[in-house]
N, C-alpha and C positions, 0 to 999 in steps of 0.2 A: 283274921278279919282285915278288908284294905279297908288303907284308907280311906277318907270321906273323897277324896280328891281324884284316886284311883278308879271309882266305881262306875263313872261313865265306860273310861277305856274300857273295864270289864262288858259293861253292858253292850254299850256299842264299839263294838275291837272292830268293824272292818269302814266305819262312818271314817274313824278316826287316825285307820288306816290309807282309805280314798284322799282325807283329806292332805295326812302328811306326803303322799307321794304325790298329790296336785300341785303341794305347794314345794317339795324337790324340784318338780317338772318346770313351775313358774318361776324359780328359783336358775334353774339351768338357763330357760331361754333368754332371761333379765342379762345373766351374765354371758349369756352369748349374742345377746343384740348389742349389749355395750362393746363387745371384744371384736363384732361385725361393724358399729360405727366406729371404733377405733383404726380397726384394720383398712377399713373403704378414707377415712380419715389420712389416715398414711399414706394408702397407696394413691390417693388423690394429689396428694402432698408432694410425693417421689414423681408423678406424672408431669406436676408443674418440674419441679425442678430439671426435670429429666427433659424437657419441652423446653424452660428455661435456654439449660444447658447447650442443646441440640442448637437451637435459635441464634445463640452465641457464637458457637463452633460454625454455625454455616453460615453465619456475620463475618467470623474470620476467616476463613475460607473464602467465600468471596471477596473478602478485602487483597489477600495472598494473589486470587485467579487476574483480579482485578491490575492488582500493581506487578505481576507477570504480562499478564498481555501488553502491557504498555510497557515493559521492559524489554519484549519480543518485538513491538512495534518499532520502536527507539532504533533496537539493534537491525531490524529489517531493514528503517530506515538511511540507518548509515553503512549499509554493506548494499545497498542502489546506490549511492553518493558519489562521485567520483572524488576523490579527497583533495585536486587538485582548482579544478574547475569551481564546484561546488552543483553543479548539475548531476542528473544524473547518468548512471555508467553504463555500460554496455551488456552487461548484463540484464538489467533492468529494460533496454533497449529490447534485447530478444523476447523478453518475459512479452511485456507490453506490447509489442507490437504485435505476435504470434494473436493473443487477447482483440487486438483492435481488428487484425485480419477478419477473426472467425466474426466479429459486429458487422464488419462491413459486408461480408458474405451474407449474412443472416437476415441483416436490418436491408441489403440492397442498396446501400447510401455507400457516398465516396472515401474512398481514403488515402489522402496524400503523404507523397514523404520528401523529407528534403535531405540532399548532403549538403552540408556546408564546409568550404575550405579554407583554410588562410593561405593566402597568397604571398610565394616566396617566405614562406615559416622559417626556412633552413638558413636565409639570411641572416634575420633577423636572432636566431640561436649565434652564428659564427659572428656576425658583427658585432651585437649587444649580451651576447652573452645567456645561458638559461633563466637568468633570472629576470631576464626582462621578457624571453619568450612565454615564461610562465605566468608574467603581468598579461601579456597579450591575452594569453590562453582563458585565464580568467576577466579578462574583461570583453570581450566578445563574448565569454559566453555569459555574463549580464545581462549586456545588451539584447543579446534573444532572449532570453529569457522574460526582460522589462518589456518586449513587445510583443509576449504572449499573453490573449486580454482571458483568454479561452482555459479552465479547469483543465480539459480534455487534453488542449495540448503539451507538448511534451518536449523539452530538448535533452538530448545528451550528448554526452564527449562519445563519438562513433570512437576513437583512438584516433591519438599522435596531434594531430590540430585539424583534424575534422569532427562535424558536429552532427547529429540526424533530427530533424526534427518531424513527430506523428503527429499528421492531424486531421485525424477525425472529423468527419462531415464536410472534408474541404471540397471543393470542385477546382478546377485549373485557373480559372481567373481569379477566388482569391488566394490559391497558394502564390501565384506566381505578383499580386498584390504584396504580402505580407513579407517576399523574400525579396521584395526590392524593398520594400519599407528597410529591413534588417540591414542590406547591400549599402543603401544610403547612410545606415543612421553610423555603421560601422567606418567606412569612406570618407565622413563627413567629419568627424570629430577625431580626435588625434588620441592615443595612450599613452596613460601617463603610464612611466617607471621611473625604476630607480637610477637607471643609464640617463633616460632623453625620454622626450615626448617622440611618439612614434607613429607614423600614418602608416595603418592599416588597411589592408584591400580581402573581398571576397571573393572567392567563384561559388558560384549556386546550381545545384541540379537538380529537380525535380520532377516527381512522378506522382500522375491521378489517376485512379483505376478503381472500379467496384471490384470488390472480390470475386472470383467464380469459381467453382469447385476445384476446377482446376490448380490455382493460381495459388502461388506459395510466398511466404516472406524474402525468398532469394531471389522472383524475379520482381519485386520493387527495388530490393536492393540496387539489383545489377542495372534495370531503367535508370532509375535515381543517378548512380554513377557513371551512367554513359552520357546522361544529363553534364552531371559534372565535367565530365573528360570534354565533352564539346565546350564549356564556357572557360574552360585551362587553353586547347588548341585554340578558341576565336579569341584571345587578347587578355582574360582573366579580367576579374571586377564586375563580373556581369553574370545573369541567370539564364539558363537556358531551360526546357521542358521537355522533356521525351513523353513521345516521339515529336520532334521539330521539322519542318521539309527546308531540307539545304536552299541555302540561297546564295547570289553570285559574291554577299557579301561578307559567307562565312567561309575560310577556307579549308580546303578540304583536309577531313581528318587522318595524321601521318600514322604511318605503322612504326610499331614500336613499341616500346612500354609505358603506360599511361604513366608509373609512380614516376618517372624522368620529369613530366610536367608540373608536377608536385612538390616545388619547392618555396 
């Protein structure tokens, strides 16, 4: 005989069956919706920090890219430098102008260039000595530089104690403006060193030319310095512009080697 307590089960075995595997079934999902909000719990959790993480690392990273480029600029900057002068070098010179050529070519607008010389340099070496040509060297090249008002333009050490200066958008009346301003301001005031106070003279040559397909950084160049060689042959201290038309009171230019003039 079952018990008193048994005799449902007996009676109804499949109610009580339905019921116990409902409640297995309600039992499993309970414990697998908590183990789904645990798991989405985590992996929300791991997402943050992983987003975190990521956000941090590409914080440092750009901090890294950041103080490299300005480490690459720095060093860019002082390998244009000319280490003596304090303008920039010849290199820089080719980079840049080559750049300003194809503006002028493109844009149709003018581009002047100047050489600048110091006059009887080699004196001033054998008389006072290098260290006072190297006061020269750097203060002339100040002084261009202090009377360049213009971003765009440009001075550098061409080599030895010549100077180039690019300038973009210039036309002929104001390059040949801006290199007497320079001609004066140089002539006019004396340098100092550690020898003596020293009066310094320029020659100037300059060249204005749109670019044309044609037309290359070497024949500025070579105007520019034909420019020069005419203001070395007429008396030195003075600018000349190619092309100039001879006049009765320039005399005529000698054959020979230009760097002889050059001193």
């Amino acid at each position: 005989i079952l018990q008193p307590w048994l005799q449902p089960f007996s009676q109804f075995p499949w109610h009580f069956t339905g019921v116990a595997v409902l409640s297995l079934l309600l039992g499993a999902l309970c414990c697998g919706l908590v183990l789904y909000r645990r798991h989405s719990r985590w992996q929300r959790d791991t997402e943050e920090r992983l987003e975190d993480s990521i956000q941090t690392r590409t914080f440092e990273l750009q901090v890294v890219l950041n103080e490299l480029a300005d480490k690459n600029r720095i060093l860019e900057e002082q390998n244009t430098l000319d280490a003596l002068s304090g303008v920039r070098n010849r290199a820089y010179f080719d980079k840049k102008f080559q750049a300003e050529l194809k503006r002028s070519r493109r844009e149709k607008r003018p581009l002047a260039l100047v050489m600048l010389d110091i006059d009887h340099f080699k004196r001033i070496n054998d008389s006072y000595g290098h260290l006072a040509g190297d006061a020269v060297i750097r203060g002339v090249a100040q002084r261009v530089q202090d009377l360049l008002k213009r971003s765009s333009d440009n001075v550098c050490r061409y080599g030895g104690e010549e100077f180039a200066l690019i300038l973009p958008n210039t036309d002929a009346a104001g390059v040949m403006t801006l290199a007497e301003q320079i001609r004066h301001s140089i002539a006019e005031q004396p340098f100092t060193t550690e020898v003596a106070e020293l009066q310094v003279q320029v020659s100037v040559g300059c060249y204005v030319a749109t670019a044309t397909a044609e037309m290359v950084s070497t024949d500025y160049i070579h105007a520019a310095d034909q420019a020069l060689y005419q203001a070395k042959t007429a008396g030195r201290n003075q600018i000349k512009l190619y092309p100039s038309p001879p006049t009765e009171a320039e005399p005529t230019v000698a054959e020979g080697n230009p760097d002889e003039l050059k001193l």
